[in-house]
C-alpha positions as CSV (number, residue, x, y, z in Angstrom):
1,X,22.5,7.4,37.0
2,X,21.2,10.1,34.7
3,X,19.4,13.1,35.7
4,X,16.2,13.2,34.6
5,X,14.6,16.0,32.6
6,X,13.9,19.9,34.4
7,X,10.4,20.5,34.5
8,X,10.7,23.0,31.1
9,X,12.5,20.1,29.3
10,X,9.5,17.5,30.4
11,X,6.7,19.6,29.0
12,X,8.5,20.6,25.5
13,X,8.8,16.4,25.6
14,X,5.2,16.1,26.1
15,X,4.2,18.5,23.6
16,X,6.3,16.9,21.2
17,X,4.7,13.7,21.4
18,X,1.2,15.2,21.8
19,X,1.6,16.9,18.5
20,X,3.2,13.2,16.7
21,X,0.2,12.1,17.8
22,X,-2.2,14.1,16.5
23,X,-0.3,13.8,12.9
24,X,-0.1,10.2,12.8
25,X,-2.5,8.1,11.3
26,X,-5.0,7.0,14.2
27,X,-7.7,5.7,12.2
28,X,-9.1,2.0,13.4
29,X,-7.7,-1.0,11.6
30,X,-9.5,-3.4,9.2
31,X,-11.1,-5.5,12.7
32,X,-12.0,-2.0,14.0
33,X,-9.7,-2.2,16.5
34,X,-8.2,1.3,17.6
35,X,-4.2,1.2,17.5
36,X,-1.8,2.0,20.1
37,X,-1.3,5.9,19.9
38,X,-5.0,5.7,21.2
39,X,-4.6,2.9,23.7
40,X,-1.4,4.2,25.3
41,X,-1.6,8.3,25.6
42,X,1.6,9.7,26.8
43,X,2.0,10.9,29.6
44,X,4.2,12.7,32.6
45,X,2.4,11.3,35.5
46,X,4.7,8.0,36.0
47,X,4.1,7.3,39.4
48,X,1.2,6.1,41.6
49,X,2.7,5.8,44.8
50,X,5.9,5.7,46.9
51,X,6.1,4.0,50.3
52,X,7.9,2.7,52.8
53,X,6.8,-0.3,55.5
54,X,8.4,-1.6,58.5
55,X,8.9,-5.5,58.7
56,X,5.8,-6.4,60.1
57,X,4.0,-4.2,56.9
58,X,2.6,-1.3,58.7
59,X,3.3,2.0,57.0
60,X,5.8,4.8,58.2
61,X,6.1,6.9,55.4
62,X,3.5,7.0,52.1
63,X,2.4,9.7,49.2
64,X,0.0,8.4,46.4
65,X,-0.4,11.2,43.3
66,X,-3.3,10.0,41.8
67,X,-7.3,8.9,42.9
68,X,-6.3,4.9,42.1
69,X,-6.9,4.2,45.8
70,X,-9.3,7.1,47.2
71,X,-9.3,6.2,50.2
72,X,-7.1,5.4,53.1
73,X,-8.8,2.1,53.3
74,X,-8.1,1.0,50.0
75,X,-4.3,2.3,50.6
76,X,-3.5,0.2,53.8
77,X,-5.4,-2.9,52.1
78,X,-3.0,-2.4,49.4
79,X,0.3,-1.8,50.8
80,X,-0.3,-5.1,53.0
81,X,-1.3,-6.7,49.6
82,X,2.1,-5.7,48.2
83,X,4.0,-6.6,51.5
84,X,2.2,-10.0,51.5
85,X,3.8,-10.8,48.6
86,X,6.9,-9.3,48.4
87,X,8.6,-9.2,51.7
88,X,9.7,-13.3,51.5
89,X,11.2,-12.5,47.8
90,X,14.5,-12.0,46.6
91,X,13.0,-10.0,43.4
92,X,13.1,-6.6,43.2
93,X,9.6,-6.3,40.8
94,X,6.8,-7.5,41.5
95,X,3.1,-7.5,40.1
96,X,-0.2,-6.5,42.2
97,X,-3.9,-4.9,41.8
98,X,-2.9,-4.2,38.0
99,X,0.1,-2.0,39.5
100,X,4.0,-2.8,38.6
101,X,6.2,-2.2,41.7
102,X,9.7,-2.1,42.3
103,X,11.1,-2.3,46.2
104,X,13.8,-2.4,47.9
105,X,14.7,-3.8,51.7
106,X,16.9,-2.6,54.2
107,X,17.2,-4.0,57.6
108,X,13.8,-3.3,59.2
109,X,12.7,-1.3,56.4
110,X,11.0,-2.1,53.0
111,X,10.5,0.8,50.1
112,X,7.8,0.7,47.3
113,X,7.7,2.9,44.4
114,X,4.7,2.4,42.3
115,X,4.0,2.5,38.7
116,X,0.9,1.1,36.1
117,X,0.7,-2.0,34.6
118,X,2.7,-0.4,31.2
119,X,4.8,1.0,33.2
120,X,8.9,1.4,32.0
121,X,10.1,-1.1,35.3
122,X,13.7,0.6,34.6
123,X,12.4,3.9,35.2
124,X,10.5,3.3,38.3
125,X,14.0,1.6,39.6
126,X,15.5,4.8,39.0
127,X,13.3,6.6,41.2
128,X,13.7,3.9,43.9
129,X,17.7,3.7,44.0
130,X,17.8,7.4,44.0
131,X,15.0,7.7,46.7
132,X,17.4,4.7,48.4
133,X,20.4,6.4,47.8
134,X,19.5,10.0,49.3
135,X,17.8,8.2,52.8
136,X,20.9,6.7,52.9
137,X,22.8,9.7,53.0
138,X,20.0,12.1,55.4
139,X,20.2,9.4,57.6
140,X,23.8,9.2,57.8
141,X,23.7,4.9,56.9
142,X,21.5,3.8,59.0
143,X,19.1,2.5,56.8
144,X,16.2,1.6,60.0
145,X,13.0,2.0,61.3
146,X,14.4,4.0,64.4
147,X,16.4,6.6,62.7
148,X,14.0,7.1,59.8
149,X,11.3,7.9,62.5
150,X,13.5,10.7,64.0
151,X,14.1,12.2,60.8
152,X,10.9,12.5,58.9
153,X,11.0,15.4,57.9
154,X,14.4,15.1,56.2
155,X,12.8,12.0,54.7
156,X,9.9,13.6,53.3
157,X,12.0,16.4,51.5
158,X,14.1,13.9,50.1
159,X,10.5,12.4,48.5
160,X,9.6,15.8,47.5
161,X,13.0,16.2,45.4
162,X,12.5,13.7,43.3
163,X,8.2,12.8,43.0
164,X,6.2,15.7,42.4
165,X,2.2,15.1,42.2
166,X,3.7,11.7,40.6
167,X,6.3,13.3,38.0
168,X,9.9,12.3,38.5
169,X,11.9,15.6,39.0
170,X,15.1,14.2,39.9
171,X,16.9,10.7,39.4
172,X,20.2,11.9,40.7
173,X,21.2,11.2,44.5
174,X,23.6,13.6,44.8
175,X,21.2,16.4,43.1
176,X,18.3,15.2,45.6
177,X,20.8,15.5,48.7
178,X,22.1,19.1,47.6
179,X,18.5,20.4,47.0
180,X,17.7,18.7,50.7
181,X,20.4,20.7,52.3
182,X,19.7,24.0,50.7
183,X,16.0,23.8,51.5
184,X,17.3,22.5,55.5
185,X,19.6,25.4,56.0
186,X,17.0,27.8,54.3
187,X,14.5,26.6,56.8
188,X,17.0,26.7,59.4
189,X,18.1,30.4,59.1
190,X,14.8,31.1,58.9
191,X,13.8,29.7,62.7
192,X,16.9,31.4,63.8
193,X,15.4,34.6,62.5
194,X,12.4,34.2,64.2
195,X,14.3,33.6,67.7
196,X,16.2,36.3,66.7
197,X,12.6,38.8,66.7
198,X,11.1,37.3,69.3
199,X,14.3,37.5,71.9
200,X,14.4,41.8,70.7
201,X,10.7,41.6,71.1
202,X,11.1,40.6,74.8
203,X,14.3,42.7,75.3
204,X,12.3,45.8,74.4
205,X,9.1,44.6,76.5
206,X,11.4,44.2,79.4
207,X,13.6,48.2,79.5
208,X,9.9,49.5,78.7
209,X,8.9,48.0,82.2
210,X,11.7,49.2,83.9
211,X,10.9,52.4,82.9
């Protein structure tokens, strides 16, 4: 699986189709009709949402990037939209509200990543294998509702990794998992530094009593 590019590489990218637009020829045809590099403007911002369902299609984990479904209403009409018609499929793409959508089933668990209608399907799989991929790992193979639960917070640093505001960062498992760890034992030494304060703190409080 390819790594997809560092933040600095995806903005010279986008600059460099910005300005090929802007030099090509974007004048309307002969019916008036504008042509593509007006109807399709480039852009970073790839997906719409990422989620993840139990099998009776109530949500356990979800982040949407962008103001397509405002409210949480509209989200949980949505996602049971999407489970309606995907969760007795054997396809891995499926069409729904003007959205493409790739998923992926495990067990007890089904994962959505979400994309628009033009959206490249093989690069929205990408993000869903390697969002796959890394769960799989943080939660040591077991792929289920129960064990996903108890590590939510592992699961949502693995999102973090590789979505960001609904730019893919990271396509690599491996990558994902490695920046996981790092940010878990950061956040780990950190806690330990607090107990570490707050045991002097009560250490001192207690020889200034016995004073």
């Amino acid at each position: 699986m390819g790594i997809a590019p560092t933040r600095g590489q995806q903005w010279n990218i986008c600059l460099g189709v910005e300005q090929a637009l802007e030099l090509a020829s974007c004048s309307p045809g002969a019916n008036g009709a504008l042509p593509w590099c007006q109807l399709q403007e480039p852009s970073l911002y790839t997906i719409k949402a990422v989620f993840i369902l139990d099998n009776d299609g109530h949500r356990l984990l979800a982040k949407y990037y962008d103001d397509t479904f405002p409210s949480l209403k509209e989200q949980m009409a949505f996602e049971k939209n999407v489970f309606n018609k995907t969760s007795r499929t054997d396809s891995e793409i499926a069409f729904c509200g003007g959205m493409t959508i790739v998923y992926k089933s495990s067990i007890d668990l089904f994962l959505y990543v979400v994309g628009s209608s033009h959206e490249n399907e093989l690069m929205l799989m990408s993000v869903l294998t390697c969002l796959f991929e890394s769960l799989n790992h943080v939660l040591r193979k077991n792929m289920e509702k129960r064990w996903l639960l108890e590590n939510m917070d592992g699961a949502f640093l693995v999102l973090d990794e590789i979505v960001d505001g609904g730019v893919i960062l990271e396509s690599d498992p491996q990558q994902v998992i490695q920046k996981v760890n790092f940010r878990a034992d950061d956040s780990s030494l950190t806690e330990q530094s607090v107990a570490q304060v707050l045991q002097s703190a009560k250490e001192q409080i207690k020889w200034s009593l016995l004073k």
